[in-house]
N, C-alpha and C positions, 0 to 999 in steps of 0.2 A: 591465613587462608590463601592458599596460590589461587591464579585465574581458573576460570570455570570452561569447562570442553566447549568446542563451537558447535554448530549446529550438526556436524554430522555424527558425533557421539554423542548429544542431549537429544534429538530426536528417536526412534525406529521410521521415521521417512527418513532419513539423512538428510543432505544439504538442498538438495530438489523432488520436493513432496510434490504431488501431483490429489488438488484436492477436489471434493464434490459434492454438491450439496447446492442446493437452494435453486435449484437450473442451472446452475454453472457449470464450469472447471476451472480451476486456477492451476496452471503450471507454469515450470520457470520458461521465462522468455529464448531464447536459441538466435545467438548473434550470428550464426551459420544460415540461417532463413531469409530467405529475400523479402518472404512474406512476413515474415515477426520485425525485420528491422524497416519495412516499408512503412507496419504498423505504427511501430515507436516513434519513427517520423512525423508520420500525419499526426498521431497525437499532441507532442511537444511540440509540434509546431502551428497547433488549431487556436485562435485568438480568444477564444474562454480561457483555455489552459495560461496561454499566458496573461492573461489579466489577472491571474492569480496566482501566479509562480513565476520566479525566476534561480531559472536550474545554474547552478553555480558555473557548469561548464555548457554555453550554448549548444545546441544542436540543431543544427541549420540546413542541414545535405544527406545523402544516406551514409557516406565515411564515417562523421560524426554521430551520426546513429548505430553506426555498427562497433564504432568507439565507446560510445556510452554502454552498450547491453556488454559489452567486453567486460566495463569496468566491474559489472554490474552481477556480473558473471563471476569476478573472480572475488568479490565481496562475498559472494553465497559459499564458495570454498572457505575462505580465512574464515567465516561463522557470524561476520557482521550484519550481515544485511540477506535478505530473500526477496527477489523480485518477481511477482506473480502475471501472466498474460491473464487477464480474465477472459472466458469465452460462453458461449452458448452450447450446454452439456451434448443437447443433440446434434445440433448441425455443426460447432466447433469454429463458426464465426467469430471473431476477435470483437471485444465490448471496450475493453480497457486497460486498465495496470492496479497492482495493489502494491503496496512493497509494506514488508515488518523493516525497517532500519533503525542504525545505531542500538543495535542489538547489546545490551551490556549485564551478561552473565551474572557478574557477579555481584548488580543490584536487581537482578532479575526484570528488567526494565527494558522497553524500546519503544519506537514511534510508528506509528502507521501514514501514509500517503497514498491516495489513488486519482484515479482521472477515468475518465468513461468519454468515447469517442462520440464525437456531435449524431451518429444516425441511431445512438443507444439512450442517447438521455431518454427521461422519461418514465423508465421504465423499471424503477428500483433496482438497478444493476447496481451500483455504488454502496447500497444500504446494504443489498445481498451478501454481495462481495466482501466487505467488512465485517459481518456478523461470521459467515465460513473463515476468514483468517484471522478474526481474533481469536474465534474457539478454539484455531487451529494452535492459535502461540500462548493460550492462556492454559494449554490442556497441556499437547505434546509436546512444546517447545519447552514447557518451564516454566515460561513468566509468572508473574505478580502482578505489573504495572504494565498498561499500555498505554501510550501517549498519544493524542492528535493535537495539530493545530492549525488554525487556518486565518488567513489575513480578516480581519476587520471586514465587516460588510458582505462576506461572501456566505448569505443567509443558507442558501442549498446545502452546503457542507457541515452549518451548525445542525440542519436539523435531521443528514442522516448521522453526523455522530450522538446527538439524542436517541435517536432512535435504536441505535446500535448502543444504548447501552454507556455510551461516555459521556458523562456529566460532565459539565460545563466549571471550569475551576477558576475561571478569572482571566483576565488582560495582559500579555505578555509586550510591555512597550519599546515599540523600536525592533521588533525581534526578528522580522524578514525586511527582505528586501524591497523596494514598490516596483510595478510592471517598468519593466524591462530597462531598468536601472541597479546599477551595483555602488552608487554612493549618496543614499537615499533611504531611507527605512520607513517601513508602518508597523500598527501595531496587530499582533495574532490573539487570537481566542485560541486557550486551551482547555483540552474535553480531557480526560482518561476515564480508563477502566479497570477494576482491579480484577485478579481471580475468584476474588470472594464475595464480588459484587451480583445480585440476580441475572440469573440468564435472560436479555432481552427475549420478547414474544419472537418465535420463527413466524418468518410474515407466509410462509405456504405450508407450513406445518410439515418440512420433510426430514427425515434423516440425513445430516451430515455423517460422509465416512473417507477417508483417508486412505489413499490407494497408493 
């Protein structure tokens, strides 16, 4: 069996869906925006986010932020990876990021990531967020398997991927990095979800639809 299409022939969105649902919108982030790579910034560089990630390639200044949504950008072309802005449907305020990555066709498989900006906690955006883009890659994209995982101890994460539907599979050790160290590891909790698994409860009982 040869490789499997990227995303812009396995989809009807193509490679940048623009989705909706649950209060949201998730569309692709835009490295051409002052305002989306200011966002990216503040994010990756807000001290939660990094107490529990370390992004392989720093981002420290807005260059390196407008380098990264580049990269990030041209992963969503090649079919690997979709990186999603999350926003607030009506006013279109910036919340966070989601991303489907390490997209791999042909075991129908990938991992989800996200982050929600310090003036958004609180407020189920991360759980939301999560339930619109798994439906979105466990429906229209194809998948089977979704994967999350998250460092040891970071209890908030295990329990929106409960909630979202991803059961808890066990201890993955040594498998990331520790804060803000590249020769150093701890250990991740991993969740998935499959396609066949029950639809988690919609927590405002809205129609998700895909634009």
């Amino acid at each position: 069996m040869g490789p499997m299409a990227p995303i812009r022939d396995q989809s009807p969105t193509g490679p940048h869906p623009d989705l909706y649902g649950h209060g949201l919108r998730l569309r692709p982030w835009d490295a051409g925006s002052g305002a989306d790579v200011d966002t990216w910034l503040r994010g990756l560089r807000d001290p939660e986010f990094r107490r529990w990630n370390t992004p392989l390639r720093p981002v420290t200044d807005r260059a390196s932020a407008r380098e990264s949504l580049l990269a990030r950008a041209q992963s969503a072309l090649e079919g690997t990876s979709v990186s999603l802005r999350i926003a607030d449907a009506r006013s279109d305020a910036p919340l966070g990021h989601i991303g489907v990555n390490e997209i791999k066709y042909h075991l129908k498989v990938a991992r989800v990531g996200y982050w929600v900006l310090p003036e958004a906690r609180g407020q189920g955006v991360a759980t939301r967020a999560l339930l619109l883009a798994a439906r979105w890659a466990l429906t229209e994209l194809g998948l089977h398997r979704l994967e999350l995982d998250h460092a040891v101890g970071h209890d908030a994460s295990c329990r929106i991927a409960e909630r979202c539907g991803f059961l808890h599979e066990g201890t993955l050790r040594g498998a990331i990095f520790q804060e803000d160290r590249y020769d150093a590891f701890r250990d991740a909790h991993l969740h998935a979800r499959l396609a066949t698994d029950p639809e988690p409860r919609d927590p405002q009982e809205e129609t998700t639809t895909v634009m």
